[in-house]
NUPA-915285 format. One record per residue (C-alpha): residue number from 1; x, y, z; residue in three letters. Coordinates in steps of 0.2 Angstrom, whole numbers. Layout:
R   i    px    py    pz  aa
R NUM     X     Y     Z ALA
...
REM end
This chain:
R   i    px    py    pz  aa
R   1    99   565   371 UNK
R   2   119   559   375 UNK
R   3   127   565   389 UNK
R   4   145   565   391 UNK
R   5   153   554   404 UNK
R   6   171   564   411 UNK
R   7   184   551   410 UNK
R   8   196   552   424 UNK
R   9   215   546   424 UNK
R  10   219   530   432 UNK
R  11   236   520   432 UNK
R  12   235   502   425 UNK
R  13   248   491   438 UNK
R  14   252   473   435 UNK
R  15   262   463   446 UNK
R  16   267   444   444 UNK
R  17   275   436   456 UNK
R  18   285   418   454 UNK
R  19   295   406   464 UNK
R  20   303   396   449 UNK
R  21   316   400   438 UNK
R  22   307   401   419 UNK
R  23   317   393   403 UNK
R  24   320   408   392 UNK
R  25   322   408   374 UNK
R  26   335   421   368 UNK
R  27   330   437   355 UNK
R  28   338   448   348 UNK
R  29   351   458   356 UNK
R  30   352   443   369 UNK
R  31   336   448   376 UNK
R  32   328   434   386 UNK
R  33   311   429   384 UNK
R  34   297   419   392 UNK
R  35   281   412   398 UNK
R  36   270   413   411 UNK
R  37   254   406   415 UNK
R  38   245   415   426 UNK
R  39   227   412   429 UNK
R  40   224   404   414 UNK
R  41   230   418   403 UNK
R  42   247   418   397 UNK
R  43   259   432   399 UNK
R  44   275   434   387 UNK
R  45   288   443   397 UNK
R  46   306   451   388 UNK
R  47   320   457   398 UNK
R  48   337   461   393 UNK
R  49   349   449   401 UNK
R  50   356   457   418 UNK
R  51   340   457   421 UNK
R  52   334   439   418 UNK
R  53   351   435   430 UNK
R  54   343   441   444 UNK
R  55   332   427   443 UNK
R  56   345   414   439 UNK
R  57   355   421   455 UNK
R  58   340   421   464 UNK
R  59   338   401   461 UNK
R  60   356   399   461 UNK
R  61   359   408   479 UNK
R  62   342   407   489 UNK
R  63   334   388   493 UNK
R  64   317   399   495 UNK
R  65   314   414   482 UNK
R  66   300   424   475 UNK
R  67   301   437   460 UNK
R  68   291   449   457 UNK
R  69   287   458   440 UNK
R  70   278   472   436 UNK
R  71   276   487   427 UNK
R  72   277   501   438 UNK
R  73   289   514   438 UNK
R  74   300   513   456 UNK
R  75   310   529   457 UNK
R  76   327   527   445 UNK
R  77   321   512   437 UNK
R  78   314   511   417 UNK
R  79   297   505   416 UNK
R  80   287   492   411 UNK
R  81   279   491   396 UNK
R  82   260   484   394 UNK
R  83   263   475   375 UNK
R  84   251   469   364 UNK
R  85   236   458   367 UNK
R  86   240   440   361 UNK
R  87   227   425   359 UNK
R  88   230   420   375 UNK
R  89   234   437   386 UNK
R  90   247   449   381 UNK
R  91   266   453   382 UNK
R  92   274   464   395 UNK
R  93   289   473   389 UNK
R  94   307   474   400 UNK
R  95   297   474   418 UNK
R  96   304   480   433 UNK
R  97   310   463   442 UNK
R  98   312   462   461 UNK
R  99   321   447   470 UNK
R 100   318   442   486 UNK
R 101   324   427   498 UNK
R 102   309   419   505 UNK
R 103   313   416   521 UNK
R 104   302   398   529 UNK
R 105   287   403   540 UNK
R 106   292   400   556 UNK
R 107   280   387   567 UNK
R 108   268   396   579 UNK
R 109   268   389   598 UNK
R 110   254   392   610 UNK
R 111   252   387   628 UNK
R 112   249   370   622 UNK
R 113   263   365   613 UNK
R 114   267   369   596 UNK
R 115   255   371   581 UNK
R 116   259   365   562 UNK
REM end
């Protein structure tokens, strides 16, 4: 005898983060695309061109930087698409990019001096 397992709804978010500018290769409509390694899967990422320069004014304007893609859906802005699986992980379709300036870690001090 089968029983049926009840499925529930969950929501699938992906989040990459980098801290380098990647080189793009230009599709159509002058859509920027490229690669990233990430954990030894590689991720094929496509953004129309604004979007790709807020990463090329983030490298430009910030000595410290970090991106962050993902495919969630922030309130007024288009979501990310989860693409195809490719042979070596998958393709995610015009993500949602925040820029941030990383600012340097400040060194810690104690009652001994300061700490590196």
């Amino acid at each position: 005898m089968l029983t049926e397992v009840a499925m529930i709804a969950g929501k699938l978010e992906i989040t990459i983060k980098i801290n380098e500018l990647p080189q793009p290769k230009t599709i159509e409509n002058g859509w920027q695309q490229f690669d990233l390694e990430c954990d030894g899967r590689i991720i094929t990422i496509t953004v129309k061109p604004k979007i790709y320069k807020k990463l090329t004014d983030a490298a430009s304007n910030y000595p410290q930087w970090v991106a962050a893609m993902s495919n969630d859906k922030p309130r007024s802005v288009y979501a990310g698409k989860l693409g195809q699986q490719t042979d070596n992980g998958f393709v995610l379709e015009e993500p949602n990019i925040q820029v941030f300036e990383r600012k340097p870690k400040a060194e810690r001090t104690s009652a001994f001096g300061a700490v590196s």
